[in-house]
N, C-alpha and C positions, 0 to 999 in steps of 0.2 A: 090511196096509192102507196105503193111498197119504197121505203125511201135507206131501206137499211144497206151498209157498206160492202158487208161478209155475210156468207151464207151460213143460217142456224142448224146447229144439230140437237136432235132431241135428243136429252142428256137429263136424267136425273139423280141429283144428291143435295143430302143435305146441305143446308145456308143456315149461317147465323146474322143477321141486319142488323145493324148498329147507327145508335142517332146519338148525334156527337159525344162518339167514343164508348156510348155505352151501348152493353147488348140488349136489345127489345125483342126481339121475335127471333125464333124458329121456324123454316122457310124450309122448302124443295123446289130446286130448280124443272123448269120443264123443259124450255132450251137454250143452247149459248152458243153466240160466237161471238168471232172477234173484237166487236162494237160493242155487245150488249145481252139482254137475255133476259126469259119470262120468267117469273118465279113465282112460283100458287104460295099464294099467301091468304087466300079467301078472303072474305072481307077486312078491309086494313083501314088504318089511318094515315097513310102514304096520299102526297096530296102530288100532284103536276108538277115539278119543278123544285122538286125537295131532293137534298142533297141525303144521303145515304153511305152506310160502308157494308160490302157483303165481304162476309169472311167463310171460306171452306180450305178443305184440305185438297193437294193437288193428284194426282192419278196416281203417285209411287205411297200416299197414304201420310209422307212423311212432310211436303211443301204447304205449309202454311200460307196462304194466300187470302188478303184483304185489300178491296176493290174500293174507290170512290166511285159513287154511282148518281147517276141525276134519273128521277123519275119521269116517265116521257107519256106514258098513258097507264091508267088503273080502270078495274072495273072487280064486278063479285067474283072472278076467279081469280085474277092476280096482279100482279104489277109489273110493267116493261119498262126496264131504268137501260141506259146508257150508257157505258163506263164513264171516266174521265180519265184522258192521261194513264195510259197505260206504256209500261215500261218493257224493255227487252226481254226479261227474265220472267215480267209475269204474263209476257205475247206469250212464250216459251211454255207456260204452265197450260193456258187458254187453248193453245194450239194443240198438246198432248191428249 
């Protein structure tokens, strides 16, 4: 059963994933909204309930934007985290 907040859009771009504070992986988004978003990472070691930062640039190329994220389900294509606590200016990037 579908439990998500905001409707996704298929949207892809680069993601850099970071586990506490350092960079681990290079990622591609598949799609994002407001809550959250898929990301091909093929097989990973992202487990359920692991805490995450996705870091990308925002659509003017120049908004750096780094996300706390909770992992909510994985499998051999990717991973679907959740945000945390997302703020006005980075609704503002998400929504763009």
């Amino acid at each position: 059963m579908e439990h998500r907040c905001s409707v996704r859009k298929r949207v892809e771009f680069q993601l850099l994933l970071y586990r506490q504070g350092l960079p681990v992986q290079s990622a591609v988004s598949r799609d994002i909204s407001q809550s959250g978003m898929f990301i091909n990472t093929g097989a990973c070691s992202w487990r359920k309930n692991e805490y995450l930062e996705i870091g990308f640039s925002g659509v003017d190329g120049q908004s750096e934007l780094k996300l706390s994220a909770v992992v909510v389900h994985h499998s051999r294509r990717g991973t679907g985290v959740e945000f945390d606590a997302v703020g006005g200016e980075q609704r503002r990037i998400l929504h763009a």
